[in-house]
N, C-alpha and C positions, 0 to 999 in steps of 0.2 A: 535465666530469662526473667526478667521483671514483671508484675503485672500486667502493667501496661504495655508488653509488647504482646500479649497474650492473645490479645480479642484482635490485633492490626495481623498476629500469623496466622488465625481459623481464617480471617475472611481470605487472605491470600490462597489458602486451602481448599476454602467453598469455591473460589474464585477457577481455578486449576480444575475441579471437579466437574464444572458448570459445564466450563468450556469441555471439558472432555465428553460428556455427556451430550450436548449437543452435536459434537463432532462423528461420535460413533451413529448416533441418531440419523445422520445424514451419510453415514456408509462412506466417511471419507477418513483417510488415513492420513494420521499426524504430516507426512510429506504432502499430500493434497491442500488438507488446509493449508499450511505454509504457505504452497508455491500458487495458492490462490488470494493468498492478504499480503505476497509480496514478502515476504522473511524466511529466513533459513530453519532446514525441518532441526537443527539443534538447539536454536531458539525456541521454535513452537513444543518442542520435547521438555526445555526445559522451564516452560509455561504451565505445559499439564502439571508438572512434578513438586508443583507449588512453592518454587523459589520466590522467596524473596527480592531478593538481590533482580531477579528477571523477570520484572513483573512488567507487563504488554500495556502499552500507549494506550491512550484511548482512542489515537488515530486505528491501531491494531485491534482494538476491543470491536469499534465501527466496524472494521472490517470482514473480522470474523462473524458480527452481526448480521451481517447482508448477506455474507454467503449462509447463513444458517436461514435466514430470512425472517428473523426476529425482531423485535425491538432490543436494543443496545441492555437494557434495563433488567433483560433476564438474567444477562449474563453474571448480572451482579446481582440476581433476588438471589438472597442464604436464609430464606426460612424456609423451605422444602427440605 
């Protein structure tokens, strides 16, 4: 892996973290969330798992947003 893909793979990582975090925070399980932003609980599995290649829309980030009832903006702060 290059440098440069170095610091685009942590935030994918932080990214998968956030979301999981919030997600347990709110006592819902990877199938919950899903079936509440509309996507398949193998998709939202392989969001936490901080893929690459499967990285959630911002239509998808919004939505996970609301049902957390956050601002979209958390979901992406990686300095905590």
């Amino acid at each position: 892996m290059s440098e440069a893909q170095k610091p685009r793979d942590e935030r994918f990582i932080k990214l998968g973290l956030n979301i999981a975090y919030y997600r347990k925070l709110n006592r819902l399980t990877q199938a919950q969330l899903a079936e509440r932003v509309k996507i398949n609980p193998k998709y939202m599995s392989q969001i936490e798992r901080q893929s690459p290649a499967m990285s959630p829309s911002l239509k998808v980030l919004f939505a996970m947003a609301d049902v957390f009832q956050i601002p979209a903006h958390k979901l992406l702060d990686f300095d905590n």
